[in-house]
gemmi code that builds the backbone of each chain (N, CA, C; Angstrom):
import gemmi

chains = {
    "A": [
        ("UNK", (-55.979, 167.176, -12.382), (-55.608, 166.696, -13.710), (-55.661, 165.171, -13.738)),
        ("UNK", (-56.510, 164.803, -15.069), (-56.479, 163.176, -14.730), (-55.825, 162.254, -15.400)),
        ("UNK", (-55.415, 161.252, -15.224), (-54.046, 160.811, -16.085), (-55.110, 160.277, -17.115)),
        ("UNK", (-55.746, 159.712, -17.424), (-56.401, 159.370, -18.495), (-57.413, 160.902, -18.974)),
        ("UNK", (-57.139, 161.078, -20.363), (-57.802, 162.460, -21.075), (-59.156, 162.137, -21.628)),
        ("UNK", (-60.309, 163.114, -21.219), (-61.576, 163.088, -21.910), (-61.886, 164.537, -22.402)),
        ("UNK", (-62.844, 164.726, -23.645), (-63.386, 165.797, -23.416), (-63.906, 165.972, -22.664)),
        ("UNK", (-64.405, 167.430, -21.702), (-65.411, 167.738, -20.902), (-67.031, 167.665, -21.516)),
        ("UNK", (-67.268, 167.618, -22.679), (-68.740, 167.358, -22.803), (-68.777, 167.023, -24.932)),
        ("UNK", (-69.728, 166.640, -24.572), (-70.216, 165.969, -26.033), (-71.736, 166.581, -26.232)),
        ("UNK", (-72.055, 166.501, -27.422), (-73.350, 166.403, -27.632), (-73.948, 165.623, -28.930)),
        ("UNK", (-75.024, 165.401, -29.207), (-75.477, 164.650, -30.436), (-76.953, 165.030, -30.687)),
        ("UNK", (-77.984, 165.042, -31.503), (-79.191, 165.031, -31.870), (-79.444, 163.252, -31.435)),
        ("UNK", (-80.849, 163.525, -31.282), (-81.554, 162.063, -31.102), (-81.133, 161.201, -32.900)),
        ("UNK", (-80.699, 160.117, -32.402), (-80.498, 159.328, -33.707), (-78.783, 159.344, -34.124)),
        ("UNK", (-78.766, 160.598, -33.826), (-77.276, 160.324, -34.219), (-75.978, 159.622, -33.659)),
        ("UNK", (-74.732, 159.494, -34.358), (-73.833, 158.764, -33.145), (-72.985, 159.678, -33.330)),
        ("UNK", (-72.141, 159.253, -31.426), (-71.420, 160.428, -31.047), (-70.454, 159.405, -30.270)),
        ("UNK", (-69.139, 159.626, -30.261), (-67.753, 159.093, -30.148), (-67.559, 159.631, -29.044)),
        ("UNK", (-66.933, 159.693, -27.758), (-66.168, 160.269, -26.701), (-64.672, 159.213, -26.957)),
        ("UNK", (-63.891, 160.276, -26.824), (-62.685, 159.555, -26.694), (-62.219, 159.506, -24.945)),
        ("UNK", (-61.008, 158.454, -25.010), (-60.465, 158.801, -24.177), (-58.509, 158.493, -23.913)),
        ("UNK", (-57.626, 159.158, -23.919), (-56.417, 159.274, -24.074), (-55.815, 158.874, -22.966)),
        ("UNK", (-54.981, 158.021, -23.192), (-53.613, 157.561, -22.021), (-52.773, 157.724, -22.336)),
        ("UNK", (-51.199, 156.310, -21.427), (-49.780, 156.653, -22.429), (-50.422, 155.032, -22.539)),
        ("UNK", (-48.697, 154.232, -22.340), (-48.317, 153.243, -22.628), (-48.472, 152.516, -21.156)),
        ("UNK", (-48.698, 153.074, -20.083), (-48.635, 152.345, -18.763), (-50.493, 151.728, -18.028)),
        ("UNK", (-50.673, 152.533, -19.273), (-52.371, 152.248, -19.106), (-53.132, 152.037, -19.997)),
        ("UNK", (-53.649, 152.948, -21.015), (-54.201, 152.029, -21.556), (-53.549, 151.447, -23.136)),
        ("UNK", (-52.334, 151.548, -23.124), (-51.118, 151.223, -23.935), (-50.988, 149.540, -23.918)),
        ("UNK", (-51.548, 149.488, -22.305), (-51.083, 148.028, -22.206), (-52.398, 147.164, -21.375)),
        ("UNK", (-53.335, 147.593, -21.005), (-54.382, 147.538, -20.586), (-56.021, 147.687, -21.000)),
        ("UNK", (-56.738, 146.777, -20.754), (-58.014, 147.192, -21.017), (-58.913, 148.084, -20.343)),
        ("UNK", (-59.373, 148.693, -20.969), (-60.118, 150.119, -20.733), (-61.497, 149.869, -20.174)),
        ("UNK", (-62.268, 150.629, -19.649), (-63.438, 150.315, -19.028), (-64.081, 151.470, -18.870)),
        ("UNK", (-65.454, 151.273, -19.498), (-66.532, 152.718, -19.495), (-67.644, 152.402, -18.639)),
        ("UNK", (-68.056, 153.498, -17.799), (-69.061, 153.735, -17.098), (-69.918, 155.092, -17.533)),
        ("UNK", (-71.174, 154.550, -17.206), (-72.016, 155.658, -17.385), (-72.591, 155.852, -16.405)),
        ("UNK", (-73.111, 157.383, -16.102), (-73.460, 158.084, -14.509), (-74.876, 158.998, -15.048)),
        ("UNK", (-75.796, 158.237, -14.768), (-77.076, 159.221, -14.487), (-76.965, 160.193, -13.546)),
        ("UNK", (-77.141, 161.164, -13.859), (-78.131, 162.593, -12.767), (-78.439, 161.732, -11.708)),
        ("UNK", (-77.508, 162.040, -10.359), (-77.822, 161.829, -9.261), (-77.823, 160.312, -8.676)),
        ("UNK", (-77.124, 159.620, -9.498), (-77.431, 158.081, -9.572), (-75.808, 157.394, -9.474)),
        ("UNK", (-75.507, 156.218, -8.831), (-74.244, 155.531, -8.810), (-73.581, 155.315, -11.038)),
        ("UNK", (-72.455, 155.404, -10.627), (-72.136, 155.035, -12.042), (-72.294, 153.191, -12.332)),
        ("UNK", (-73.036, 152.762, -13.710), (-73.154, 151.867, -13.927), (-72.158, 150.921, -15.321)),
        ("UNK", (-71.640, 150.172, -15.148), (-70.453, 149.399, -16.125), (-71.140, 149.481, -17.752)),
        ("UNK", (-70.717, 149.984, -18.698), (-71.248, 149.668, -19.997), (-70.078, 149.101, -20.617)),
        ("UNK", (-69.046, 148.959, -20.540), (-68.169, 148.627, -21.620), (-66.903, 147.966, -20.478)),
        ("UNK", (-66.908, 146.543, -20.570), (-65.655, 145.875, -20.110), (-64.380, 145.567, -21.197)),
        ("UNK", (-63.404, 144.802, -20.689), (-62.468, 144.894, -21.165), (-62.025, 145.552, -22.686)),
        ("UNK", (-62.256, 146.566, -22.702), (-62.072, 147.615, -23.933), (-63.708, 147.285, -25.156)),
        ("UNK", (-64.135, 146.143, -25.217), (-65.249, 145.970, -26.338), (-65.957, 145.238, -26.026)),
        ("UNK", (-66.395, 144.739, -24.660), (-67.144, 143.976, -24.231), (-68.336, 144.096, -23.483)),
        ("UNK", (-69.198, 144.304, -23.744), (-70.510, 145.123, -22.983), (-71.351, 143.628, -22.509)),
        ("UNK", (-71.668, 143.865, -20.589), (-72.611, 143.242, -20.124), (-74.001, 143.586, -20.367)),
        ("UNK", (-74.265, 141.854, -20.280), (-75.968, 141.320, -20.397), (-76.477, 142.752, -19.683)),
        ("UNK", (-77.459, 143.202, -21.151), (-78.422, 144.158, -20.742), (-77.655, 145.570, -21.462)),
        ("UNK", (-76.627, 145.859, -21.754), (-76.171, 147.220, -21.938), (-76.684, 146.944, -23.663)),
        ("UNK", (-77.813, 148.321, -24.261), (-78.041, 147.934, -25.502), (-76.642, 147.819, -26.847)),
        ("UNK", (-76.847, 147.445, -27.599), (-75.367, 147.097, -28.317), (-75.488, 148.275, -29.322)),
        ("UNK", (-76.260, 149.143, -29.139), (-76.230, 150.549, -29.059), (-74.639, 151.215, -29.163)),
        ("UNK", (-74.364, 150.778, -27.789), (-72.915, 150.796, -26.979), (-71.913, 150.583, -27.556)),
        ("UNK", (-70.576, 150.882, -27.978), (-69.604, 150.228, -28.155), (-68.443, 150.515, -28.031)),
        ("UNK", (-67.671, 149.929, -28.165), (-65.824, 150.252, -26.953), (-64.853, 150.269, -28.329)),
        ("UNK", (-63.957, 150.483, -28.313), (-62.779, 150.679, -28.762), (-61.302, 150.786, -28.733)),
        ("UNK", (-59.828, 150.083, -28.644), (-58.628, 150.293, -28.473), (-58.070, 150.378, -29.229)),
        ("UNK", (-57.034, 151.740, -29.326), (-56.411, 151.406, -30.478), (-54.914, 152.296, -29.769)),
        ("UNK", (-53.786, 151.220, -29.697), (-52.541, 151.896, -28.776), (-52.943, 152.953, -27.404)),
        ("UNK", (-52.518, 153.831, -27.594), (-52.717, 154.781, -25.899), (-53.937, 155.061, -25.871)),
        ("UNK", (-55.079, 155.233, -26.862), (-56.117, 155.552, -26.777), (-57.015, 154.758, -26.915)),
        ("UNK", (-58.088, 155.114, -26.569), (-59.690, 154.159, -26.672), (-61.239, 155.016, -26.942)),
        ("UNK", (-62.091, 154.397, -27.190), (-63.158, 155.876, -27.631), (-64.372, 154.847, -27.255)),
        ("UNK", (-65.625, 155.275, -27.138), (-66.819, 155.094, -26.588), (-67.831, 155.566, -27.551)),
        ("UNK", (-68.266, 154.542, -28.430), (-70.046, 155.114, -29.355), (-70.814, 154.654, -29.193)),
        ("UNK", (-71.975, 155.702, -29.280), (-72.918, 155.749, -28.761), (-73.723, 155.697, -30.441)),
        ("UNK", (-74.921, 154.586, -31.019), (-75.360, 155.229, -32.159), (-76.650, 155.439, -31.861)),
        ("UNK", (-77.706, 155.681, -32.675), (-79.112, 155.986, -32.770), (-79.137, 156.250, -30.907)),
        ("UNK", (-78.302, 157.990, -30.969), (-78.739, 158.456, -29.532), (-79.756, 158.648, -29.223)),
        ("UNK", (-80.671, 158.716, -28.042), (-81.483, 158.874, -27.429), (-81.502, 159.681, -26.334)),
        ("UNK", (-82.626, 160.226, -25.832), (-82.392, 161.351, -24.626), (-82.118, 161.161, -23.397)),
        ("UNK", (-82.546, 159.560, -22.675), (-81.764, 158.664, -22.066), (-80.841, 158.557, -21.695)),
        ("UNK", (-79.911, 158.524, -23.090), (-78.592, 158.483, -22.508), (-77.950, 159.959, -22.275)),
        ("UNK", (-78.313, 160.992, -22.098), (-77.952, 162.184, -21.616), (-77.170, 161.867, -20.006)),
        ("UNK", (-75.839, 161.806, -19.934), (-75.016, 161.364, -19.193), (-73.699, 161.910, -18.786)),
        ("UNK", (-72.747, 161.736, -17.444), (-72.104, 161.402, -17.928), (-70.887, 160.107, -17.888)),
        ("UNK", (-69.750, 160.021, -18.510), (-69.415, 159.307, -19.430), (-67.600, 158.632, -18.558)),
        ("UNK", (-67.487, 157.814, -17.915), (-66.160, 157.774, -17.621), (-65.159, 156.325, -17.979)),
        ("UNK", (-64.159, 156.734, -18.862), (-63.319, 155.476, -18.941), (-62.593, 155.303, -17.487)),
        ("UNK", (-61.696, 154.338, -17.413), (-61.079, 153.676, -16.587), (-60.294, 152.602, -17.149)),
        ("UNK", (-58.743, 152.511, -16.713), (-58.039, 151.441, -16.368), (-57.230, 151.619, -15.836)),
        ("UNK", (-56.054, 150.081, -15.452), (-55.371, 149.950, -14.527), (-54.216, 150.834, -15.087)),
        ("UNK", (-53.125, 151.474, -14.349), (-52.060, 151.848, -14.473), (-50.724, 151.231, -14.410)),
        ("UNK", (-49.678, 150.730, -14.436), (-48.548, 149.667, -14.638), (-47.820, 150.681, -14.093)),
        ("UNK", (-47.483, 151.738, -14.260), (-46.336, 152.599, -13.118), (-46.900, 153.178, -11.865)),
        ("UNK", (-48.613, 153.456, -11.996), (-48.714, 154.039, -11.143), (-49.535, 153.512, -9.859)),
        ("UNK", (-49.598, 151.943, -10.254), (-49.946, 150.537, -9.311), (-51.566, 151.147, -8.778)),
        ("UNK", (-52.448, 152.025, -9.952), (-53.999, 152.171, -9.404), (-54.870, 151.743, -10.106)),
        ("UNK", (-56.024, 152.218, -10.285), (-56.992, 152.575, -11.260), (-57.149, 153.947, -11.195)),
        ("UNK", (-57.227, 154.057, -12.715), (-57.052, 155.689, -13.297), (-59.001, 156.102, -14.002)),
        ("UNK", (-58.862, 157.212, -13.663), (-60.310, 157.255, -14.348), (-60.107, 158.715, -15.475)),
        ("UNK", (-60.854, 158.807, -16.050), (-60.904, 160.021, -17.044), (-61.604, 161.230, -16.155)),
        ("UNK", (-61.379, 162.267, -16.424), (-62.195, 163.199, -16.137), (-63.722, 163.148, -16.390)),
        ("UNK", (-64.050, 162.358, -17.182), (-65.455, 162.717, -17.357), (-66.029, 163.232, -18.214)),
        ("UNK", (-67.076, 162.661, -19.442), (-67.668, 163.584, -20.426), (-69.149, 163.621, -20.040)),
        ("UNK", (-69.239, 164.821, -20.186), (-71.226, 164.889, -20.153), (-71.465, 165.259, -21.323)),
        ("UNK", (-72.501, 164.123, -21.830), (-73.267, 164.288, -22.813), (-74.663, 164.718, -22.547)),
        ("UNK", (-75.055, 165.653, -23.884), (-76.135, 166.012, -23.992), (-76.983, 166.178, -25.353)),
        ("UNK", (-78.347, 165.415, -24.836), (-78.687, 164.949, -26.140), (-79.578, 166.568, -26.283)),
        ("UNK", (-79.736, 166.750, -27.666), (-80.045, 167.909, -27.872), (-81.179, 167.557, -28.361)),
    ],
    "B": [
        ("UNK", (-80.884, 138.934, -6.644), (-80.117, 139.730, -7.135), (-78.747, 140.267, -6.852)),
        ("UNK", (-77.874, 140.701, -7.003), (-77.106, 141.535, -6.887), (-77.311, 142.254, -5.743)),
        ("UNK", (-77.162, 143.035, -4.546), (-77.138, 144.165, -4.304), (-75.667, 144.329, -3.292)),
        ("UNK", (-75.426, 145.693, -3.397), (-74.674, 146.465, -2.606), (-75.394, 147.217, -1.580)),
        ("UNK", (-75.797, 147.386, -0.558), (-76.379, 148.856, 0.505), (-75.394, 149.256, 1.093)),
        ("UNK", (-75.260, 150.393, 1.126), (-74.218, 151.421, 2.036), (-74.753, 151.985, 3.300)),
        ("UNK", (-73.962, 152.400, 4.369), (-74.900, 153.001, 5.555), (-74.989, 154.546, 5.041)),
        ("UNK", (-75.588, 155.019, 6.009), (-76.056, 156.176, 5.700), (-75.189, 157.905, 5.708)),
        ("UNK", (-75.832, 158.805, 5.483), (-74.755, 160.041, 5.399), (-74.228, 160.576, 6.605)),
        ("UNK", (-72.880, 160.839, 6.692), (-72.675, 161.114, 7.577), (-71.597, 162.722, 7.274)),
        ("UNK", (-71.478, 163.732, 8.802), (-71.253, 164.775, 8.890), (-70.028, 164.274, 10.186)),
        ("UNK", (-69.093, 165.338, 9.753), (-67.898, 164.903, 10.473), (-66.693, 165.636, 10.676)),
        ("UNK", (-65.985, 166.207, 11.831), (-65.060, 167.534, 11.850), (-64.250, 167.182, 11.181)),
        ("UNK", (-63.016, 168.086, 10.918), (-61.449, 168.176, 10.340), (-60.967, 166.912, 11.634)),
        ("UNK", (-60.209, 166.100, 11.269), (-59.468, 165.270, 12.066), (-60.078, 164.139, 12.477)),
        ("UNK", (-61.424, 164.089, 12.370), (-62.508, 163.021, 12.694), (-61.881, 161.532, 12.074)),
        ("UNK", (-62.268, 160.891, 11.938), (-62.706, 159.364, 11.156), (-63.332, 159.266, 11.051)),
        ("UNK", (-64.412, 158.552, 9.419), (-65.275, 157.937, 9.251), (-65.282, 156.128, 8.991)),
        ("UNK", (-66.097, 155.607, 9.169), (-66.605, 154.159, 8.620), (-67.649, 154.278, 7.584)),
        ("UNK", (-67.682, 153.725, 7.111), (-68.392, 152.874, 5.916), (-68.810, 151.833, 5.875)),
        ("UNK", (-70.133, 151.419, 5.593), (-70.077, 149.800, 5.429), (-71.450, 149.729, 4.034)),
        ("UNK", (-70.675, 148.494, 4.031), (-71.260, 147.662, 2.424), (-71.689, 146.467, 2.746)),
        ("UNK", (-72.925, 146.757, 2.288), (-73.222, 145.037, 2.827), (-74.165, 144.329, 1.527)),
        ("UNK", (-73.039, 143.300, 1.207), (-73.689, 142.565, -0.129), (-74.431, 141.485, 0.388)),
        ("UNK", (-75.407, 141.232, -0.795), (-76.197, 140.515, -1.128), (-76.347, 140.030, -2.499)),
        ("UNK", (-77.101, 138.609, -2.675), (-77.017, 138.008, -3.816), (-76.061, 137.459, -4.726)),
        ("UNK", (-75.033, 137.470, -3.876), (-73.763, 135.877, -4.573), (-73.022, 135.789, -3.242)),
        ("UNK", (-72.002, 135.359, -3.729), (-71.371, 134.482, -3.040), (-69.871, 135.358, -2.875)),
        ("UNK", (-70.380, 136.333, -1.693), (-69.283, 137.122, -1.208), (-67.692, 137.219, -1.121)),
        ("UNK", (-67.296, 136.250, -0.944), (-65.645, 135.615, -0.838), (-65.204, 135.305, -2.022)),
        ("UNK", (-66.516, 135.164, -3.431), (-65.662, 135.013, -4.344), (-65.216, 136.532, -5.749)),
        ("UNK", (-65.453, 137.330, -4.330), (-65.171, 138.442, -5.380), (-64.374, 139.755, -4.437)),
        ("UNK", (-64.188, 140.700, -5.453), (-63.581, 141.963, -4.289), (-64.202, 143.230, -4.466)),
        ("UNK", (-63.935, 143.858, -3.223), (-64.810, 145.176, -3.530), (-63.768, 146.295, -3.304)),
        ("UNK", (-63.716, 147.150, -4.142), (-63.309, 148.448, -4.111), (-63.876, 149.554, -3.671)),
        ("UNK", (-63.485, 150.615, -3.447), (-64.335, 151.756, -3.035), (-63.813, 153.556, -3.426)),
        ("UNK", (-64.590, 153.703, -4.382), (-64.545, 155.203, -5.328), (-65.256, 155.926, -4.599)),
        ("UNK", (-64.501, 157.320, -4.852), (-65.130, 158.516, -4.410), (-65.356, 159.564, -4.863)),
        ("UNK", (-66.249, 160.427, -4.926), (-66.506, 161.491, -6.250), (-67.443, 162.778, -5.316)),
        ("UNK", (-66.003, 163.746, -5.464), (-66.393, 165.175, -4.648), (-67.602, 165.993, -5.224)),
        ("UNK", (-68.259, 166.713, -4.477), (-69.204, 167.421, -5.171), (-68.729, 168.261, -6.768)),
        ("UNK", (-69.757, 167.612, -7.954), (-69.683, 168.322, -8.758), (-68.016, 167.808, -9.675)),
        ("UNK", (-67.396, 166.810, -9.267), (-66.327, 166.119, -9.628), (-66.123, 164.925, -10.296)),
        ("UNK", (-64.885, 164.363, -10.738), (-65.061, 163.236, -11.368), (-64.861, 162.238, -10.138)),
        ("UNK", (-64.699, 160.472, -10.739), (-64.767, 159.676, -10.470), (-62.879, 159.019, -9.769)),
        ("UNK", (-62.806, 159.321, -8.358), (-61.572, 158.775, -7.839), (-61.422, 157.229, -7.059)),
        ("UNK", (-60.586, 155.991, -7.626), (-60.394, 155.250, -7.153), (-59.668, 155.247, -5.735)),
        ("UNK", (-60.139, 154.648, -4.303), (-59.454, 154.751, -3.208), (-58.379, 153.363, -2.735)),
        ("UNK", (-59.168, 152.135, -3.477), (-58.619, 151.307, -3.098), (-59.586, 149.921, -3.577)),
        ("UNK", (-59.067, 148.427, -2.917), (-59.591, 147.209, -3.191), (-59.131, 146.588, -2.296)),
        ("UNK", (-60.401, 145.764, -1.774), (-60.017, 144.674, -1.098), (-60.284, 143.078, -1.649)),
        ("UNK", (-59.927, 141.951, -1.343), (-60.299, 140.844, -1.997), (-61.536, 140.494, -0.217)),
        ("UNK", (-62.410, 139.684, -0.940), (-63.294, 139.642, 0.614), (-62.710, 137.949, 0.258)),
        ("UNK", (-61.727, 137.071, -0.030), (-61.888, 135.977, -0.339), (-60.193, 135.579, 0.421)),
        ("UNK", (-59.015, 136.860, 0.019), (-58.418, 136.095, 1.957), (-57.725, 137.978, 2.130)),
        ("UNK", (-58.738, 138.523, 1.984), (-58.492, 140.107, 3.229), (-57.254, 140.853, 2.484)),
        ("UNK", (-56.662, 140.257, 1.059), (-55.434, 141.380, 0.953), (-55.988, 142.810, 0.348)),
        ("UNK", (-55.584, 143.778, 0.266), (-55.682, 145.071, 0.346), (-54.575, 145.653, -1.015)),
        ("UNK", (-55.636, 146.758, -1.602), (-54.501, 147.783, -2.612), (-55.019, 148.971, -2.434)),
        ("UNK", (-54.218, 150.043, -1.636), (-54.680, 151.163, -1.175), (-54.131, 152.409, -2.769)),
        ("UNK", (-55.178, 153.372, -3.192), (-54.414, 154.360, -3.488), (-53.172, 155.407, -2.850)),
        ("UNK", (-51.804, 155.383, -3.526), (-50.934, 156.084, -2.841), (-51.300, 157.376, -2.051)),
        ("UNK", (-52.139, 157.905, -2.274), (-52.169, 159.099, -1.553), (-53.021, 159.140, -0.918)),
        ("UNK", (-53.618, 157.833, -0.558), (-54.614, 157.856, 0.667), (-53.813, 156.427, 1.890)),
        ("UNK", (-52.590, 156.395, 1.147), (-51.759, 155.458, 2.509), (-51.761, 155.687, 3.561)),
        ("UNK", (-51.767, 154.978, 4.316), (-51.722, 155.558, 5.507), (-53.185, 156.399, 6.350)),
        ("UNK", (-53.809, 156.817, 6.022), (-55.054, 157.334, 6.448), (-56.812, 156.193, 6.071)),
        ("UNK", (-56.473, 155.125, 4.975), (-57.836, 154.274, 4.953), (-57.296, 153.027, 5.317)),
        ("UNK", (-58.518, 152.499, 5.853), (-58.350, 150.874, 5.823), (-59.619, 150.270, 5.679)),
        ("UNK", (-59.153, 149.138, 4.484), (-60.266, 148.724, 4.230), (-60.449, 147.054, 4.923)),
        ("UNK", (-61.680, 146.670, 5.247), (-61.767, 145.645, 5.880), (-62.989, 144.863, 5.675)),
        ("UNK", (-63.011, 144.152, 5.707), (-64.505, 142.989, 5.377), (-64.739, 141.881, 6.545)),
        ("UNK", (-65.884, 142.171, 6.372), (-66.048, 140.613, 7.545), (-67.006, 139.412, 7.161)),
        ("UNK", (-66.622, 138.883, 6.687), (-67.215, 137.504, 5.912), (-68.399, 136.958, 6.614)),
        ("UNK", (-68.397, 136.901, 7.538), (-69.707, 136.244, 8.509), (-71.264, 136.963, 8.254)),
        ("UNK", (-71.011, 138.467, 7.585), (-72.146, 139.055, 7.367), (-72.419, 139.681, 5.884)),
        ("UNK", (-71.124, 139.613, 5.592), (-70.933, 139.720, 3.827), (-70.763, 141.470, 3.846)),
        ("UNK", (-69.751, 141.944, 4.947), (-69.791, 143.462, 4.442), (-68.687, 144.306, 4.773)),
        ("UNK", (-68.777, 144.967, 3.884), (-66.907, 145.630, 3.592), (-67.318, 146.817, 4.498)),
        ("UNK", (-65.895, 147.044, 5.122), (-66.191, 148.773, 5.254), (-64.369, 149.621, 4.781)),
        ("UNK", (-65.060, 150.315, 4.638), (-63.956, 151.415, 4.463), (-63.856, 152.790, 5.737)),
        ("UNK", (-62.856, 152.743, 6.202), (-62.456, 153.900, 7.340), (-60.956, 154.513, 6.638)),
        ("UNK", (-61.490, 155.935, 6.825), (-60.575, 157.248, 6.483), (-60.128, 157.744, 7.950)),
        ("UNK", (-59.443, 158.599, 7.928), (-58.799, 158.844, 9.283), (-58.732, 160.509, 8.703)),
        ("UNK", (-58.248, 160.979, 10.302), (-57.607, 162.740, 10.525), (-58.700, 163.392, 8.893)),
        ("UNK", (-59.876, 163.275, 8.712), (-60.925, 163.898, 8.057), (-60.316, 165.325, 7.311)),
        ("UNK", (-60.031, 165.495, 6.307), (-60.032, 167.161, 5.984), (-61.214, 167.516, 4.978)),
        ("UNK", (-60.968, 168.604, 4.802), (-62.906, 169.027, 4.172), (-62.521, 168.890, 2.637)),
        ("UNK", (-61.490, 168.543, 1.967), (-61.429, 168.160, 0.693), (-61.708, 166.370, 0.756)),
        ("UNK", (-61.891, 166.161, 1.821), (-62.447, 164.543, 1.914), (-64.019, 164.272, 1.735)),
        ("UNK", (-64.615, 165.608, 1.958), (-66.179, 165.360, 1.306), (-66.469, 165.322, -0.078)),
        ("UNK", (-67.165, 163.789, 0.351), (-67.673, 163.211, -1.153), (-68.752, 162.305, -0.759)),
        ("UNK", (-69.370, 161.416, -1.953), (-70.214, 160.425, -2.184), (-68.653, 159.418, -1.954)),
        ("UNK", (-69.082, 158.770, -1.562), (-68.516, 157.276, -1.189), (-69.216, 155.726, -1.671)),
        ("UNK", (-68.483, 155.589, -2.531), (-69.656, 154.392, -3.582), (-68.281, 152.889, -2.792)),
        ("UNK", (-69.111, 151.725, -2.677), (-68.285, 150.082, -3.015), (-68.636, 149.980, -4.234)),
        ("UNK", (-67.740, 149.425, -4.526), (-68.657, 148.284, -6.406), (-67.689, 147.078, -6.393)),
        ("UNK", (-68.780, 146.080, -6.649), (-68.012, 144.799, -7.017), (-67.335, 144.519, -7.674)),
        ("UNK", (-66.012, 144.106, -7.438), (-64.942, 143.578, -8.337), (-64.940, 142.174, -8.741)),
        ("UNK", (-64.945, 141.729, -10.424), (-65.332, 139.985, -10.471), (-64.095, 139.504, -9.968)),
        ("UNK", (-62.779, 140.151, -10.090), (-61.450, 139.596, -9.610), (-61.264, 138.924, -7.717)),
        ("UNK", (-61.110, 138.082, -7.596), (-61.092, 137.793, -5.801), (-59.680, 138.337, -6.010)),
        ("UNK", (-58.632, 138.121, -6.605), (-57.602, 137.992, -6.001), (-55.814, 139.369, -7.071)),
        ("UNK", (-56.833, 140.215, -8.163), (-56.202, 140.631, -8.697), (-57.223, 142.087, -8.863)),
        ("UNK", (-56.168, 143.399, -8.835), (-57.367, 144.870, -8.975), (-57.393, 145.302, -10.069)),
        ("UNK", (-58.540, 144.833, -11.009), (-59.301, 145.809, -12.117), (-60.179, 146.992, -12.023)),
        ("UNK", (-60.524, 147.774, -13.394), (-61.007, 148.394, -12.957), (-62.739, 147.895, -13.550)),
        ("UNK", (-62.443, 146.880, -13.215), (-63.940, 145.901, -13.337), (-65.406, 146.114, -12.609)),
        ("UNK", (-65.892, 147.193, -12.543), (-66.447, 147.197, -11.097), (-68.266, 146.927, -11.674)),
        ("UNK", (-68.238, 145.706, -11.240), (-70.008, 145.260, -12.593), (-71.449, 145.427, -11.744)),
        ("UNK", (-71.211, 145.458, -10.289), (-72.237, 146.441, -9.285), (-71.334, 147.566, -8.118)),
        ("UNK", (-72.559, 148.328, -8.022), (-72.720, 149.555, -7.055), (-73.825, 150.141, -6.063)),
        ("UNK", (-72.469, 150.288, -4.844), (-73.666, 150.596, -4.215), (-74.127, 151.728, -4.517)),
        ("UNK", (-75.324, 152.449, -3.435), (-75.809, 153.447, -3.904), (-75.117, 155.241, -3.273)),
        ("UNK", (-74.423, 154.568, -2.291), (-73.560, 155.788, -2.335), (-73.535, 155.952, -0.765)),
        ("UNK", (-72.514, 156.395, -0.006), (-72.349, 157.733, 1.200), (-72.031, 159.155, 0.950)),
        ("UNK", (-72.575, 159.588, 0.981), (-72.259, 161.380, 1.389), (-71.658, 161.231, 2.479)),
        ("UNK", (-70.327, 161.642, 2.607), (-69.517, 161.874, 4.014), (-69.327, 163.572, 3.709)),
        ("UNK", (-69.533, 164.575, 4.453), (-69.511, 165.931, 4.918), (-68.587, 166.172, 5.588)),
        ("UNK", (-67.346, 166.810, 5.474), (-66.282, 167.048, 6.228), (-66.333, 168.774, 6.592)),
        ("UNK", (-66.628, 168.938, 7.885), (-67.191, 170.724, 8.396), (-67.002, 170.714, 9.645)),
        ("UNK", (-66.550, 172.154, 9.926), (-65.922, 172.255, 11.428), (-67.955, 173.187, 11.704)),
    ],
}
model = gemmi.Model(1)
for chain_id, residues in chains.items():
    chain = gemmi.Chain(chain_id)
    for i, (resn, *xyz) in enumerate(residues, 1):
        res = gemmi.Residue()
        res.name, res.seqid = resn, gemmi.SeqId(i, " ")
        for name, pos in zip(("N", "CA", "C"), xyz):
            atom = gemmi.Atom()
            atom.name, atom.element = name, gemmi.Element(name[0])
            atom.pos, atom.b_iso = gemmi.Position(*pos), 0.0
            res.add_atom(atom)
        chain.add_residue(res)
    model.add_chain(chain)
structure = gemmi.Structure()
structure.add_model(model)
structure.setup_entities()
């Protein structure tokens, strides 16, 4: 069970946009910035989204982050088959002195 | 560039120890920290810990106290991570990724390496 909540999978048509959320309390991402990674098929996970809305040189602005109190969400617009993935937030924890990750969404572009 | 390389896969009994090593390239090693995630077959993404490579302090996950230590050696620019007493829920991919923080643990991690498979089997 993972202290930060994701759906287990998403999907979208090419073009469309598709939201993954992701749920905490107050000890994480209540009070903390959130952080998304994306994981190709068979491949290391790579950083798309820093401190809750901030995407590094090179991530298309495609991408985008979100905070809003315990929760945070991840969109994706004019999907592509590319990004068929999957999908993990992350942040620090304040009671539980780690880094917390989400379970994980796999998306699939249809 | 950037890079992270990891050594290679390794197979290993119940009770064993493994090492790890990371060996960066393309900045300037001491001014950053590396952490090291692990992700079981077919599983999500688990944080193990951080080290600063800039003066050696350490943040272990609680439930791997006592059994990892992480360590760096500046002269060659490369972290390793060692697990101890091996159990077979310890097989996973074993990733470093760079932390921009030297001296505080985010979950910042802006490169990766490309991974260990550690195999835990009697």
């Amino acid at each position: 069970q993972s202290v930060l909540t994701q759906p287990p999978s998403a999907s979208g048509t090419p073009g469309q946009r598709v939201t993954i959320s992701c749920s905490g309390s107050r000890s994480n991402i209540g009070s903390n910035y959130v952080y998304w990674y994306q994981q190709l098929p068979g491949a290391a996970p790579k950083l798309l989204i820093y401190r809750s809305n901030q995407r590094p040189s090179g991530v298309p602005d495609r991408f985008s982050g979100s905070r809003s109190g315990t929760s945070a969400s991840l969109a994706i617009s004019g999907l592509r088959s590319e990004d068929e993935a999957d999908y993990y937030c992350a942040a620090w924890d304040d009671s539980l002195s780690v880094v917390v990750f989400g379970g994980g969404t796999k998306l699939t572009v249809l | 560039q950037v890079q992270l390389l990891q050594s290679g896969a390794e197979v290993k009994k119940p009770g064993a120890s493994v090492k790890v090593s990371c060996k960066a390239s393309g900045y300037t090693f001491t001014s950053y920290g590396i952490s090291w995630v692990r992700q079981a077959p077919g599983q999500g993404l688990e944080w193990m810990g951080w080290i600063s490579a800039y003066n050696g302090n350490t943040k272990y996950a609680q439930k791997l106290q006592g059994r990892v230590t992480m360590t760096t050696d500046t002269s060659t620019s490369t972290a390793y991570m060692e697990l101890r007493s091996l159990r077979s829920d310890d097989t996973a991919v074993y990733y470093c990724a760079r932390a921009p923080h030297m001296t505080t643990v985010t979950p910042n991690f802006d490169y990766w390496g490309q991974g260990t498979l550690v195999t835990v089997s009697s």
